[in-house]
N, C-alpha and C positions, 0 to 999 in steps of 0.2 A: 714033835709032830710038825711036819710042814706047812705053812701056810698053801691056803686054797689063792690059782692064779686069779688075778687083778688083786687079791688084797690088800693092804696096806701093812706096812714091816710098822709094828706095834713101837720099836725101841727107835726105832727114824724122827717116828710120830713124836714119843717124849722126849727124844733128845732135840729136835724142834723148838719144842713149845716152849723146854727149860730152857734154850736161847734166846727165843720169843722173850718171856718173861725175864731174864736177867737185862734185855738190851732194854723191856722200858721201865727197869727200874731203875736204870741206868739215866733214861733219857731225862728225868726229874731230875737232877744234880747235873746235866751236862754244861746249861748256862755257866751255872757257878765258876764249875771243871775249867772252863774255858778262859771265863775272867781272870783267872789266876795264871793264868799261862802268859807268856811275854809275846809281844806283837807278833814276832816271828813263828814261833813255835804254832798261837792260835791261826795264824793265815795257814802256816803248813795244813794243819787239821782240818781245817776247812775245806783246804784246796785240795784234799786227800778224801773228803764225803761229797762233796761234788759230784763225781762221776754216778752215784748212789741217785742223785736227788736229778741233775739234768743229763739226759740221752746226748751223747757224742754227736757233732755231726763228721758225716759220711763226704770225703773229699768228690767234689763230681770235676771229671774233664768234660770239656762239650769242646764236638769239634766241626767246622765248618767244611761243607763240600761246596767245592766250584758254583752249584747252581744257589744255594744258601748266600753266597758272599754277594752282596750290594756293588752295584753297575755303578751307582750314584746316591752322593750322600749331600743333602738339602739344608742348609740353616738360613733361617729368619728369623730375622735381627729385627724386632717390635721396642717401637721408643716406647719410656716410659713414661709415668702419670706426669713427673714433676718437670717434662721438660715441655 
């Protein structure tokens, strides 16, 4: 029988959820997991869930037009406390 449209695919849903649930039962032994791995191999693992945990940043150019770029650039030079 075909599903009715917007519904949800039933076997998507559990095969989901048994990932769900395998990765935190997983997550309880991962400390351990990890102790036991040698410097190298743990930083790898690490540096490999990283992208999971923080968002990439996005490379930005900025580019300056003629009327944008500075005529004149000003420094003052303020003595300090100790002299």
């Amino acid at each position: 029988m075909p599903r009715h449209q917007g519904s949800k695919n039933k076997i998507t849903t559990e095969i989901k959820q048994r990932i769900l649930d395998a990765l935190n039962d997983s997550l309880d032994n991962l400390e351990a997991d990890l102790s036991q791995l040698s410097n190298k191999d743990r930083l790898e693992i690490i540096c490999k869930l990283l992208p999971y945990l923080i968002p990439r940043l996005r490379e930005t150019d900025i580019a300056f037009s003629d009327i944008e770029t500075p005529n004149e650039i000003r420094v003052n030079i303020i003595k300090s406390i100790d002299e």
